[in-house]
PDB file with SEQRES, HELIX, SHEET and CRYST1 records, atoms N, CA, C and O in Angstrom:
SEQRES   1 A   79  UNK UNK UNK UNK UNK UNK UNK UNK UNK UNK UNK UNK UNK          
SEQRES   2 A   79  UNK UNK UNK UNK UNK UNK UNK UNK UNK UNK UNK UNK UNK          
SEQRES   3 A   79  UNK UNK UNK UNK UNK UNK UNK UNK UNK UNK UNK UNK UNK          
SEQRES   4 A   79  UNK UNK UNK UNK UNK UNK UNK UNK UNK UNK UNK UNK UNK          
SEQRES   5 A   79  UNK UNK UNK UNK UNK UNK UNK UNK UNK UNK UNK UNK UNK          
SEQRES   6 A   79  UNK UNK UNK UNK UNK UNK UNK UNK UNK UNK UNK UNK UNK          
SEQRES   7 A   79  UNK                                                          
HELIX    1 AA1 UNK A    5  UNK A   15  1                                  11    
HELIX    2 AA2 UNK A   40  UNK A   42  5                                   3    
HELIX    3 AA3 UNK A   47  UNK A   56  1                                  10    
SHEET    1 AA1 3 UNK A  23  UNK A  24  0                                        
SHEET    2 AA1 3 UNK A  32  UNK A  38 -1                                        
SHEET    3 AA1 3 UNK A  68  UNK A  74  1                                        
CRYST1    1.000    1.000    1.000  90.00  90.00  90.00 P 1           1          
ATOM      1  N   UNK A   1      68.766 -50.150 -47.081  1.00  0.00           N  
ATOM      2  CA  UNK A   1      68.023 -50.701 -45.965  1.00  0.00           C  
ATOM      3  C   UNK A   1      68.776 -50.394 -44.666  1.00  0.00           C  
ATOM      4  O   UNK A   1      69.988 -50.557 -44.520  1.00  0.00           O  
ATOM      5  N   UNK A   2      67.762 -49.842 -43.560  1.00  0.00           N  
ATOM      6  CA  UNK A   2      68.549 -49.732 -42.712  1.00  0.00           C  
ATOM      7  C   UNK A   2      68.606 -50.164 -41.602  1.00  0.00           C  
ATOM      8  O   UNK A   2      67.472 -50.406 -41.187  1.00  0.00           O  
ATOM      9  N   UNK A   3      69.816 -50.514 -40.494  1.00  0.00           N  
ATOM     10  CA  UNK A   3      69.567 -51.376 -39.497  1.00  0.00           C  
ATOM     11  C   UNK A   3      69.235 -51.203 -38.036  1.00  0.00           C  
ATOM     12  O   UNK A   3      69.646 -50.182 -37.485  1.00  0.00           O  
ATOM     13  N   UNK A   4      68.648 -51.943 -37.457  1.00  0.00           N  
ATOM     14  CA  UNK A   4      68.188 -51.349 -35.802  1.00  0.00           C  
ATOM     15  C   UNK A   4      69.817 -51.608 -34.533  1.00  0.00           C  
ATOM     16  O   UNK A   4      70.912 -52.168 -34.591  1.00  0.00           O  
ATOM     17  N   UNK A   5      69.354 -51.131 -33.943  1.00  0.00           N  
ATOM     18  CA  UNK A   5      69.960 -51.174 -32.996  1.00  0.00           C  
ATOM     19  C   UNK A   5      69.553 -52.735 -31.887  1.00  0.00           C  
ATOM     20  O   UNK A   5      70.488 -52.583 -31.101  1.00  0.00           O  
ATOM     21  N   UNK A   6      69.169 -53.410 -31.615  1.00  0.00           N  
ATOM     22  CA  UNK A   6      69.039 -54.566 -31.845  1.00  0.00           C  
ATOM     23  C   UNK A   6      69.908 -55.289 -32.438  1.00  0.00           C  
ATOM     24  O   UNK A   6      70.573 -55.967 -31.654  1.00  0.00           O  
ATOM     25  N   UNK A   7      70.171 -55.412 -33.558  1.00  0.00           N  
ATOM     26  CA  UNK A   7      70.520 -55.930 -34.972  1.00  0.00           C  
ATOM     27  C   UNK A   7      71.600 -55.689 -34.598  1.00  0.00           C  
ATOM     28  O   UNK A   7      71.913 -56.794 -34.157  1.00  0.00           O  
ATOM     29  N   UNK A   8      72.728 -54.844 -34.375  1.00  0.00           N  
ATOM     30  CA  UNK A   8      73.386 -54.240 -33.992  1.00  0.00           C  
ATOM     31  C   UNK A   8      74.393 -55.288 -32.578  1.00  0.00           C  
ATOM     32  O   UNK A   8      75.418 -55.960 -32.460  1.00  0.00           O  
ATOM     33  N   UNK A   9      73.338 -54.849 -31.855  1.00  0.00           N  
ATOM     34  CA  UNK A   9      73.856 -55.523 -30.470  1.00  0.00           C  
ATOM     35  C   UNK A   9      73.624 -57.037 -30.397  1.00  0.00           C  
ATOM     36  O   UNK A   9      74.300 -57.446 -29.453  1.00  0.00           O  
ATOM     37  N   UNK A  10      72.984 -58.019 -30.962  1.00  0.00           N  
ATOM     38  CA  UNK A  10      73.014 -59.273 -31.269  1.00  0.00           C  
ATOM     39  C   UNK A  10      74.137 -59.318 -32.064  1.00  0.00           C  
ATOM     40  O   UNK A  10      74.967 -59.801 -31.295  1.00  0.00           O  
ATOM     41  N   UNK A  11      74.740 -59.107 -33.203  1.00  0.00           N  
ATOM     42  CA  UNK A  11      75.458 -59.683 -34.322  1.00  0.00           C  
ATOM     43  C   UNK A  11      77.161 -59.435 -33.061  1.00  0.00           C  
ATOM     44  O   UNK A  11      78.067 -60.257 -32.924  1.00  0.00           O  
ATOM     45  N   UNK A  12      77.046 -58.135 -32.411  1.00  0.00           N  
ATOM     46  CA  UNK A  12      78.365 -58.226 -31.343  1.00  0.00           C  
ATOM     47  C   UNK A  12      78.366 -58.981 -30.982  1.00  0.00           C  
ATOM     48  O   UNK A  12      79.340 -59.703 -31.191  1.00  0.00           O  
ATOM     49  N   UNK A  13      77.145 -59.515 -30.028  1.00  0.00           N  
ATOM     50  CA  UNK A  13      77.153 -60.329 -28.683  1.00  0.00           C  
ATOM     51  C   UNK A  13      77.376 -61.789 -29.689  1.00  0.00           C  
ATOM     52  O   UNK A  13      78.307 -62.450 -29.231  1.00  0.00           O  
ATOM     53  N   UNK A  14      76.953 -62.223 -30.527  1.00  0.00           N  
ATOM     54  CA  UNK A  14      77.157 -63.546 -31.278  1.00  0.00           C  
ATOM     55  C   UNK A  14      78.874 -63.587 -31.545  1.00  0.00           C  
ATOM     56  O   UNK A  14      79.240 -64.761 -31.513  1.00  0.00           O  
ATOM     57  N   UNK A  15      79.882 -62.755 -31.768  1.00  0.00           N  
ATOM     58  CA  UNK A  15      81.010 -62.482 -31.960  1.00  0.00           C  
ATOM     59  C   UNK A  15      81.248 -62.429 -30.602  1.00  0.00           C  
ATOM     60  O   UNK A  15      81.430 -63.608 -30.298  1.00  0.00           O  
ATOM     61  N   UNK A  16      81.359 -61.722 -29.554  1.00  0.00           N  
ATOM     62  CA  UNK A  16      81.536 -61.475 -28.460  1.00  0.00           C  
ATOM     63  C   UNK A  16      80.996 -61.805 -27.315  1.00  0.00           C  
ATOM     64  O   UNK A  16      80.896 -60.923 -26.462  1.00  0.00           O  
ATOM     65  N   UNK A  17      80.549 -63.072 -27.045  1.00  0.00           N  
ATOM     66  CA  UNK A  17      79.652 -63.032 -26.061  1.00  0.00           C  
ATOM     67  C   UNK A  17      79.338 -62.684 -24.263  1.00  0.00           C  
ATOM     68  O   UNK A  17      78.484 -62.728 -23.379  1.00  0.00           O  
ATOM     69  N   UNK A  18      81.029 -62.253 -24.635  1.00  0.00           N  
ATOM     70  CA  UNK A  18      80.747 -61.721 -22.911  1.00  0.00           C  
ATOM     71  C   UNK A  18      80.794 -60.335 -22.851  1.00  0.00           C  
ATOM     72  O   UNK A  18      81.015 -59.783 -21.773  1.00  0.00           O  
ATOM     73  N   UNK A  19      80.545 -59.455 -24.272  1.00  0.00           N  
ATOM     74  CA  UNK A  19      80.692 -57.928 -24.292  1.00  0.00           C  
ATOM     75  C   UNK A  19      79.533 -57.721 -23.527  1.00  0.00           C  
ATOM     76  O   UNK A  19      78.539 -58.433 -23.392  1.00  0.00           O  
ATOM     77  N   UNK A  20      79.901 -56.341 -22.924  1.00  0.00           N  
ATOM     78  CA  UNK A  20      78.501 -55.413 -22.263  1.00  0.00           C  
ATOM     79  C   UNK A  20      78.719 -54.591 -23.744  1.00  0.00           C  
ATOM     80  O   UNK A  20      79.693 -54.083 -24.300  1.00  0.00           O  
ATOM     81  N   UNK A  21      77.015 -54.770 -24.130  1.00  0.00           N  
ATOM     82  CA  UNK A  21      77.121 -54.134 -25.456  1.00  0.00           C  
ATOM     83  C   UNK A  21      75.893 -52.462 -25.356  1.00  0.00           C  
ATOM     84  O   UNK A  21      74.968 -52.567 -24.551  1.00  0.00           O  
ATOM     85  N   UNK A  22      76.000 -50.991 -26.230  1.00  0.00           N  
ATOM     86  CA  UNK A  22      75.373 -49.849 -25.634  1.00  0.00           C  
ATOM     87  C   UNK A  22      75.376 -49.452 -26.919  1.00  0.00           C  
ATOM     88  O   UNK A  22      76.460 -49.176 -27.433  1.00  0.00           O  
ATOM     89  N   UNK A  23      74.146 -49.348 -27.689  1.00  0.00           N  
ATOM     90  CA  UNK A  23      73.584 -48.986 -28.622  1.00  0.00           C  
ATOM     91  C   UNK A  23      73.321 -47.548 -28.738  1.00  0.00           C  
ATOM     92  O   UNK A  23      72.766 -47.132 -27.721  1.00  0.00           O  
ATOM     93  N   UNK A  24      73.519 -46.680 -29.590  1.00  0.00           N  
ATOM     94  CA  UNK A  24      72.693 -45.120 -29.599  1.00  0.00           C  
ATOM     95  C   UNK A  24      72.186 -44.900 -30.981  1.00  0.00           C  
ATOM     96  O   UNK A  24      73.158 -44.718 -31.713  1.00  0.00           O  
ATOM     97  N   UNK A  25      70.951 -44.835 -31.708  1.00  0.00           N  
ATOM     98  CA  UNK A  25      71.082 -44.285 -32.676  1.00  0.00           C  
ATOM     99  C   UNK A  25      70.715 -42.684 -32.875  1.00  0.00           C  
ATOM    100  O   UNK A  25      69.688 -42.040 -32.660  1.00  0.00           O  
ATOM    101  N   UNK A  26      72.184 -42.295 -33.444  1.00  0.00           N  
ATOM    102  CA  UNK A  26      72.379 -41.061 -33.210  1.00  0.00           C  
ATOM    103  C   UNK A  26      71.672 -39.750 -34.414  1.00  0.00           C  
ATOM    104  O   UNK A  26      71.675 -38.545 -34.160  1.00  0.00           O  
ATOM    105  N   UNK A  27      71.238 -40.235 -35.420  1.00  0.00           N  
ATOM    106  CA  UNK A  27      70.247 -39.382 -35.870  1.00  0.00           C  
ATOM    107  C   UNK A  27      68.830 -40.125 -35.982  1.00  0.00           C  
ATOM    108  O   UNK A  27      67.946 -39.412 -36.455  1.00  0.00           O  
ATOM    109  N   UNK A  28      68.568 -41.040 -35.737  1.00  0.00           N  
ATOM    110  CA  UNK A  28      67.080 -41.687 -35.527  1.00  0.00           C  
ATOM    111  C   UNK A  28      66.799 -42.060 -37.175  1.00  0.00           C  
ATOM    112  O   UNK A  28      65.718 -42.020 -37.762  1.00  0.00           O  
ATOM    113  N   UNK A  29      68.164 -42.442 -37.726  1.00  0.00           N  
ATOM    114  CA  UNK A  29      67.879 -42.722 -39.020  1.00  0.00           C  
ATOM    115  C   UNK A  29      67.790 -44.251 -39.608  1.00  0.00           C  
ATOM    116  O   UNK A  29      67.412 -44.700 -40.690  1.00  0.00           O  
ATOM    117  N   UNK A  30      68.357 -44.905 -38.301  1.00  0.00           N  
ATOM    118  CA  UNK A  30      68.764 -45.945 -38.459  1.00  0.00           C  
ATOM    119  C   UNK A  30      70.491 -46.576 -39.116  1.00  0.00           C  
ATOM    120  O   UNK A  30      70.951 -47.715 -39.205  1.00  0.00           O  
ATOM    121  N   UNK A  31      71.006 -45.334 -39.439  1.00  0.00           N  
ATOM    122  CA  UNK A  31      71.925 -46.128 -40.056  1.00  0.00           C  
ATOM    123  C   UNK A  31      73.027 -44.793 -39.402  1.00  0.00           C  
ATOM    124  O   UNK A  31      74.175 -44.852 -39.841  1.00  0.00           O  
ATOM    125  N   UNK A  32      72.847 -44.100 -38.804  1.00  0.00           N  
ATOM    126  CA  UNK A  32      74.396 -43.456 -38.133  1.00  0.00           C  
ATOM    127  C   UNK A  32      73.660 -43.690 -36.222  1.00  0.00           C  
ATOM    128  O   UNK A  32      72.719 -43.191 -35.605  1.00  0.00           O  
ATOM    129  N   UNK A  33      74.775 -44.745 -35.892  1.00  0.00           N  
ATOM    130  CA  UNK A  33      74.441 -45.226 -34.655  1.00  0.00           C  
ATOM    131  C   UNK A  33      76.123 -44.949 -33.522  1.00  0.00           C  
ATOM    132  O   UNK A  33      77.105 -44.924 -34.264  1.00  0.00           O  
ATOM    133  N   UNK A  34      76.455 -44.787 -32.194  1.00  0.00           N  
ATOM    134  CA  UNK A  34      77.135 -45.020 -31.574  1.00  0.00           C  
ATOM    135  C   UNK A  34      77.214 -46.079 -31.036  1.00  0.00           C  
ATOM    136  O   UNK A  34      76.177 -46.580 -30.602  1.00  0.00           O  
ATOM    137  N   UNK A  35      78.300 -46.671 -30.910  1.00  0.00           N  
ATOM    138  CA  UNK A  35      78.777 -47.719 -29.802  1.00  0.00           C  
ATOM    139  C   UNK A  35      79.442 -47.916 -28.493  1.00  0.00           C  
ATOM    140  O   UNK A  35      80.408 -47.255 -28.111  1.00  0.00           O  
ATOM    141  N   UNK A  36      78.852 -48.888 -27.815  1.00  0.00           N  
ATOM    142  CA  UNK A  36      79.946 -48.840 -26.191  1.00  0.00           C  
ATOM    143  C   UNK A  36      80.173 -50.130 -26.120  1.00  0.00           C  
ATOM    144  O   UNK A  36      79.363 -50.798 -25.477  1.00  0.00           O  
ATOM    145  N   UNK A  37      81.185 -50.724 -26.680  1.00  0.00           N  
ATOM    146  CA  UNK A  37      81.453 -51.995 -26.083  1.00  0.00           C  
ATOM    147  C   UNK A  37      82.617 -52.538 -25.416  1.00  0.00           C  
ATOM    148  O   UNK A  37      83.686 -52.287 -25.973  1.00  0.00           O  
ATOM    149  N   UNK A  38      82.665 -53.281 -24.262  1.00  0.00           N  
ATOM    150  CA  UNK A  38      83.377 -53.712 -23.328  1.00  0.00           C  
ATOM    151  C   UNK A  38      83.267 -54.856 -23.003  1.00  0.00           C  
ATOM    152  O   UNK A  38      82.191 -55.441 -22.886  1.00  0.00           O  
ATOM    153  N   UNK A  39      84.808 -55.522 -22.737  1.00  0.00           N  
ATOM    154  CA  UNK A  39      85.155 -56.870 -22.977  1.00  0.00           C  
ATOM    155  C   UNK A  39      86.192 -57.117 -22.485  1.00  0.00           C  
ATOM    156  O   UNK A  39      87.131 -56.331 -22.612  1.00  0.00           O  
ATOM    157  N   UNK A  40      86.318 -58.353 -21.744  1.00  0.00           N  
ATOM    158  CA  UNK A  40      87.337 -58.635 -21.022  1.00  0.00           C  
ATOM    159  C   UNK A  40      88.069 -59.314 -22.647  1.00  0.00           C  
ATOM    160  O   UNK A  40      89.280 -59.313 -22.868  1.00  0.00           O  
ATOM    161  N   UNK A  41      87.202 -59.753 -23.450  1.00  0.00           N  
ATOM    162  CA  UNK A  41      87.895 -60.457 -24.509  1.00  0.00           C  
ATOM    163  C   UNK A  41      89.122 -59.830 -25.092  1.00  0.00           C  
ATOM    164  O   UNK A  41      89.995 -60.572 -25.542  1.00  0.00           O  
ATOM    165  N   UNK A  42      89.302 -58.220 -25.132  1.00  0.00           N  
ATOM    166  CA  UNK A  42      89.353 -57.014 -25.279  1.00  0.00           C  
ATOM    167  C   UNK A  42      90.933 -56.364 -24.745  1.00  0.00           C  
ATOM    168  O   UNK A  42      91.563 -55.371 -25.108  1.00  0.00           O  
ATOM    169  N   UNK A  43      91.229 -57.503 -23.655  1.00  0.00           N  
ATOM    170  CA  UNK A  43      92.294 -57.063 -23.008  1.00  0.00           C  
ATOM    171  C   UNK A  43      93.881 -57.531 -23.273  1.00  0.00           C  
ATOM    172  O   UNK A  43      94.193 -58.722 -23.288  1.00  0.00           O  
ATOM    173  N   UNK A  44      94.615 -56.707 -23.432  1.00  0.00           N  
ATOM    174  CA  UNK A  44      96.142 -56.804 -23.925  1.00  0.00           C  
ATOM    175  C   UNK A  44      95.968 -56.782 -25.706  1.00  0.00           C  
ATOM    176  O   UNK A  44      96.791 -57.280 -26.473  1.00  0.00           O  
ATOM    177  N   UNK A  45      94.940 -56.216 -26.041  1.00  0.00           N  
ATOM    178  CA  UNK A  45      94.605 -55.529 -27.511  1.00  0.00           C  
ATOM    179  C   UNK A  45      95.147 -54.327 -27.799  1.00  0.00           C  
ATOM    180  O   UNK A  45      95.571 -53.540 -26.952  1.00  0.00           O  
ATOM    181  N   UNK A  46      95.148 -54.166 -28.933  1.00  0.00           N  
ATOM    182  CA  UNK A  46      95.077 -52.480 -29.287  1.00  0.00           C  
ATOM    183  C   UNK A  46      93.791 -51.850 -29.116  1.00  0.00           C  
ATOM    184  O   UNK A  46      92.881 -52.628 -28.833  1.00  0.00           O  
ATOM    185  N   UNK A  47      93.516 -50.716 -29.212  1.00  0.00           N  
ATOM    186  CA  UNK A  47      92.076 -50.162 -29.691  1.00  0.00           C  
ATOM    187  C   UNK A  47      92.091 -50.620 -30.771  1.00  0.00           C  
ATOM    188  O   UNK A  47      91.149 -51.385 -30.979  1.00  0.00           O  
ATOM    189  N   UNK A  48      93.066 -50.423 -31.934  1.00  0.00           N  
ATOM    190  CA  UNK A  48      92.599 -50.468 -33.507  1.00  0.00           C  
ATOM    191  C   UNK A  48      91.458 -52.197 -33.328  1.00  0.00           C  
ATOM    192  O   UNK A  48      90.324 -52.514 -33.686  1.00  0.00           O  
ATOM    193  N   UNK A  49      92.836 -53.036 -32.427  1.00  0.00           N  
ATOM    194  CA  UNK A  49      92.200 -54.344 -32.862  1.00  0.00           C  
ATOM    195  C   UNK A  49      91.255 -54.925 -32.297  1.00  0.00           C  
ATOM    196  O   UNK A  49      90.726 -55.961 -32.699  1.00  0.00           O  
ATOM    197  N   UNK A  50      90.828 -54.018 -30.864  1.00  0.00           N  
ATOM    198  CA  UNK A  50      89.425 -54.194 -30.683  1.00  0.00           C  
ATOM    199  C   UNK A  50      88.513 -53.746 -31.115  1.00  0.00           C  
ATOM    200  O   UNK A  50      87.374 -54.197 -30.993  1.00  0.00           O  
ATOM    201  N   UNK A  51      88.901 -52.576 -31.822  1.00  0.00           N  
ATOM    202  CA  UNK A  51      87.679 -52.172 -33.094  1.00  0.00           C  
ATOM    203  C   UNK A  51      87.356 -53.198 -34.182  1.00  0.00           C  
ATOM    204  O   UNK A  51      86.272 -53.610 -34.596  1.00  0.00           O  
ATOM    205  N   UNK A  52      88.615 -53.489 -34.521  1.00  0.00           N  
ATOM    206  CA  UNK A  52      88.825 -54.198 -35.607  1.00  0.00           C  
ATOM    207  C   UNK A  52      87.933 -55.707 -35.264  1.00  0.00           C  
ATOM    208  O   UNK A  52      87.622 -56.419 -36.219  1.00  0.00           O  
ATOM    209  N   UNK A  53      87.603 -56.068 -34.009  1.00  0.00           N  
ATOM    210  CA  UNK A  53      87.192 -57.041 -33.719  1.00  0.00           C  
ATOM    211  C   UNK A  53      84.969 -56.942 -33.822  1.00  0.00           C  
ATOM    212  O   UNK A  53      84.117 -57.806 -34.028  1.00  0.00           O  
ATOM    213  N   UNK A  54      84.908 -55.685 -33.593  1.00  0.00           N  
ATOM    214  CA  UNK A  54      83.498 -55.423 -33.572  1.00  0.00           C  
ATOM    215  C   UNK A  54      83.213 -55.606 -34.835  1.00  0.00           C  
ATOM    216  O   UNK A  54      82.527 -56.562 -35.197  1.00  0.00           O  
ATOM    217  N   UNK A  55      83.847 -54.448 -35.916  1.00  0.00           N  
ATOM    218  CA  UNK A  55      83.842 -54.531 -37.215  1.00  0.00           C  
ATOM    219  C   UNK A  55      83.474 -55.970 -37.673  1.00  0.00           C  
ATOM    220  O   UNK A  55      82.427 -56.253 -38.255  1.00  0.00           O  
ATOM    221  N   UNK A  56      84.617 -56.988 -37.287  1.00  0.00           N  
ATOM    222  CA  UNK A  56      84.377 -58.456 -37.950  1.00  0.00           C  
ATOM    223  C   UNK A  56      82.628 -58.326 -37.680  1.00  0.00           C  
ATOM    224  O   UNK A  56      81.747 -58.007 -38.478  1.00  0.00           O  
ATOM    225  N   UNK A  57      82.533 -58.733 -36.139  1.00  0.00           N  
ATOM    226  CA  UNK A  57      81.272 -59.055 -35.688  1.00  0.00           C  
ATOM    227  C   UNK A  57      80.194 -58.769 -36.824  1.00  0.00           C  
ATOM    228  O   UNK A  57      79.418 -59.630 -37.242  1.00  0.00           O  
ATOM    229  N   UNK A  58      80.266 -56.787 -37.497  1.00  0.00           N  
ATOM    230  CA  UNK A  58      79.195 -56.666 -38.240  1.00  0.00           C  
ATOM    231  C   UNK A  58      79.719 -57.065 -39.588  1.00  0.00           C  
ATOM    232  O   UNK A  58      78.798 -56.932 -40.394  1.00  0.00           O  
ATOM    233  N   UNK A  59      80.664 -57.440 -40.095  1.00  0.00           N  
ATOM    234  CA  UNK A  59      81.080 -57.901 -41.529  1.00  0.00           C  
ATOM    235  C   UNK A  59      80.582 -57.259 -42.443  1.00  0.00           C  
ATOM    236  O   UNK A  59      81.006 -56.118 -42.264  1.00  0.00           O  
ATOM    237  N   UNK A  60      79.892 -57.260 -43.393  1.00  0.00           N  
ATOM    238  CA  UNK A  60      79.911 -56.529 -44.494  1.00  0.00           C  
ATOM    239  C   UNK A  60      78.757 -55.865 -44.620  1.00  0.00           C  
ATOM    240  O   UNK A  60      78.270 -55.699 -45.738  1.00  0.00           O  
ATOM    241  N   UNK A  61      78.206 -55.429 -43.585  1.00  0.00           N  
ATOM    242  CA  UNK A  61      76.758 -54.789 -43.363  1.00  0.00           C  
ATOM    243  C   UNK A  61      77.655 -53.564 -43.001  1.00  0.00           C  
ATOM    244  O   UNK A  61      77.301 -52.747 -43.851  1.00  0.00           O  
ATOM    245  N   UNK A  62      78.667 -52.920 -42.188  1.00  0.00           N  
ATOM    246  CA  UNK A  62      79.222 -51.887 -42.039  1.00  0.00           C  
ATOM    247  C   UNK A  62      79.094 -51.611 -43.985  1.00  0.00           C  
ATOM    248  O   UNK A  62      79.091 -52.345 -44.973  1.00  0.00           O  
ATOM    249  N   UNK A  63      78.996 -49.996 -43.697  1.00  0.00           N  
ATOM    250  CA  UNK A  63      78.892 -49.552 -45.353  1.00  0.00           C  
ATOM    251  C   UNK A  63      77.637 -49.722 -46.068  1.00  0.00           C  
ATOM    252  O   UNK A  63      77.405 -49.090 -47.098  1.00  0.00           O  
ATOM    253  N   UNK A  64      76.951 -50.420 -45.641  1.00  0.00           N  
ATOM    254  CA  UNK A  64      75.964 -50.983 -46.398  1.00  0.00           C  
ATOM    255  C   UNK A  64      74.691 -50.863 -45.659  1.00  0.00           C  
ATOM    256  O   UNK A  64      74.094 -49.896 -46.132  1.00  0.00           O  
ATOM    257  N   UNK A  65      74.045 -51.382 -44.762  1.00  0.00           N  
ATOM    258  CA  UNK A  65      73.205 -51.343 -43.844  1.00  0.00           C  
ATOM    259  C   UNK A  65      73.164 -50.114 -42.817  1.00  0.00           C  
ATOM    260  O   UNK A  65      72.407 -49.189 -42.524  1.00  0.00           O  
ATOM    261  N   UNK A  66      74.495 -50.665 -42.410  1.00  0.00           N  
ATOM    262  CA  UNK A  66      75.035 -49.902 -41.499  1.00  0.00           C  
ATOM    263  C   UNK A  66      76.034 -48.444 -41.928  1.00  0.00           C  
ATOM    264  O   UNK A  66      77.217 -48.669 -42.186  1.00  0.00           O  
ATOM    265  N   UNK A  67      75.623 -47.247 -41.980  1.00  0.00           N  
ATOM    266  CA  UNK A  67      76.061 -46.360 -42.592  1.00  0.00           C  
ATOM    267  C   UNK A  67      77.652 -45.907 -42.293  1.00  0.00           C  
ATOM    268  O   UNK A  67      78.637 -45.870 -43.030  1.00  0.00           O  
ATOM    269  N   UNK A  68      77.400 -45.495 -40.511  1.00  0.00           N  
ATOM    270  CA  UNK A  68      78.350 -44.719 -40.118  1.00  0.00           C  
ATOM    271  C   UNK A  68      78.219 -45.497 -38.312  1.00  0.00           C  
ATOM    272  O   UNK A  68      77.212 -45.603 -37.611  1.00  0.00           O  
ATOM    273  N   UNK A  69      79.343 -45.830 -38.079  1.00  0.00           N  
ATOM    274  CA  UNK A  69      79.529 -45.964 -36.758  1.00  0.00           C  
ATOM    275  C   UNK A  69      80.821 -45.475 -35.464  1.00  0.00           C  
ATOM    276  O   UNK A  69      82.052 -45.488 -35.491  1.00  0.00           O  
ATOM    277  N   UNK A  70      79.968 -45.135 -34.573  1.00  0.00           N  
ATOM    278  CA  UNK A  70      81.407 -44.029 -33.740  1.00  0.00           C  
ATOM    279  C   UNK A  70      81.322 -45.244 -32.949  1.00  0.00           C  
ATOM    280  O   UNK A  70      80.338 -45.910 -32.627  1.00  0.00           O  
ATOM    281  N   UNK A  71      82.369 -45.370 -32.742  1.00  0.00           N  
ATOM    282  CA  UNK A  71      82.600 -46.755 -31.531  1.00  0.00           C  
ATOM    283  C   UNK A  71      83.705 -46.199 -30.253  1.00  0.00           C  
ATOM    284  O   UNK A  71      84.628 -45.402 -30.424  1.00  0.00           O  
ATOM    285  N   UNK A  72      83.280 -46.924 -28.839  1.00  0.00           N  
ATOM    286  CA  UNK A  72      84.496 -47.048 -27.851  1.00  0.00           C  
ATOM    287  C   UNK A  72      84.322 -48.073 -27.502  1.00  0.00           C  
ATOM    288  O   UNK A  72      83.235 -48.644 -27.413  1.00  0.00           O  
ATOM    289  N   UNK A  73      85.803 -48.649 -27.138  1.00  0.00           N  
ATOM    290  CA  UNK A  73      85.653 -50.244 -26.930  1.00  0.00           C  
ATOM    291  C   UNK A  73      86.804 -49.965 -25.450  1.00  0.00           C  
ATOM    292  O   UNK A  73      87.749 -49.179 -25.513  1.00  0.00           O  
ATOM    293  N   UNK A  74      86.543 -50.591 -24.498  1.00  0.00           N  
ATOM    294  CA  UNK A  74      87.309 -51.010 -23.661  1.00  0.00           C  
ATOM    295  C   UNK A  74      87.059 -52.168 -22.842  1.00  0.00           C  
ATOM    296  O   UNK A  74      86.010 -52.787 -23.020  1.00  0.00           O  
ATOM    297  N   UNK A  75      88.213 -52.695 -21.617  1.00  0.00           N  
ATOM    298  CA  UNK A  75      88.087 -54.086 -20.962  1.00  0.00           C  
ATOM    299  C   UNK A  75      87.278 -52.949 -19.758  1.00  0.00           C  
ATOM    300  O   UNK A  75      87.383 -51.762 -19.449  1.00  0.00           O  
ATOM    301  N   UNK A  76      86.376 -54.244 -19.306  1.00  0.00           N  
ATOM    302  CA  UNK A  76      85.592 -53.623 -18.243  1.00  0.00           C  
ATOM    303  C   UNK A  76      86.523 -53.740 -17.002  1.00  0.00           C  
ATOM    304  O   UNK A  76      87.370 -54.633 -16.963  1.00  0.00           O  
ATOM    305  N   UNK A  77      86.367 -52.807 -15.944  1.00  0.00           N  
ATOM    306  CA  UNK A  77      86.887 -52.890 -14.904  1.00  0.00           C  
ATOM    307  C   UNK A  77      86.782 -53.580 -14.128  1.00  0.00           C  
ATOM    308  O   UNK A  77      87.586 -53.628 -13.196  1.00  0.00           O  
ATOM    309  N   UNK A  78      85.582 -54.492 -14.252  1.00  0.00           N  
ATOM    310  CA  UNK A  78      85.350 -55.426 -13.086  1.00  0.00           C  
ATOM    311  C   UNK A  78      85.545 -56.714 -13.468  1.00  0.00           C  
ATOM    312  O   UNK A  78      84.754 -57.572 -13.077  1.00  0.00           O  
ATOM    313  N   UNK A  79      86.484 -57.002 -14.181  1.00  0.00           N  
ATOM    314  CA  UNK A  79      86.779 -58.384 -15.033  1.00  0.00           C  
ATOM    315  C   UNK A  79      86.238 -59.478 -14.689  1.00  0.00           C  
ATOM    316  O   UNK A  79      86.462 -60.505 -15.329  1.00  0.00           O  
TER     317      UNK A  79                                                      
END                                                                             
């Protein structure tokens, strides 16, 4: 089953709620999508562990629902 982009950007924003969150699905398959998310939450992190923080957000639907995801995560500039 596969998931929208929507689906996607709610389950962040419920984890994250002050991310600016940027959806792409990148073969129109539903399940290999890009990400843009940015977060002051985000700041004095690693990348790994702000990845690591989206990941939570989708929990065990990554792999499953969710096929393949390219992600960039950074703190927004305008804090």
């Amino acid at each position: 089953m596969a998931m929208d982009a929507g689906t996607i950007e709610k389950l962040i924003l419920e984890a994250i709620p002050d991310a600016i969150v940027k959806i792409e699905d990148l073969r129109g398959d539903g399940e290999h999508y890009a990400a843009y998310v940015a977060s002051p939450a985000f700041e004095g992190k690693t990348r790994v562990q702000q990845h690591q923080m989206v990941y939570q957000a989708l929990g065990d639907r990554m792999g499953r629902e969710l096929h393949a995801l390219a992600l960039q995560t950074s703190v927004p500039e305008n804090k």
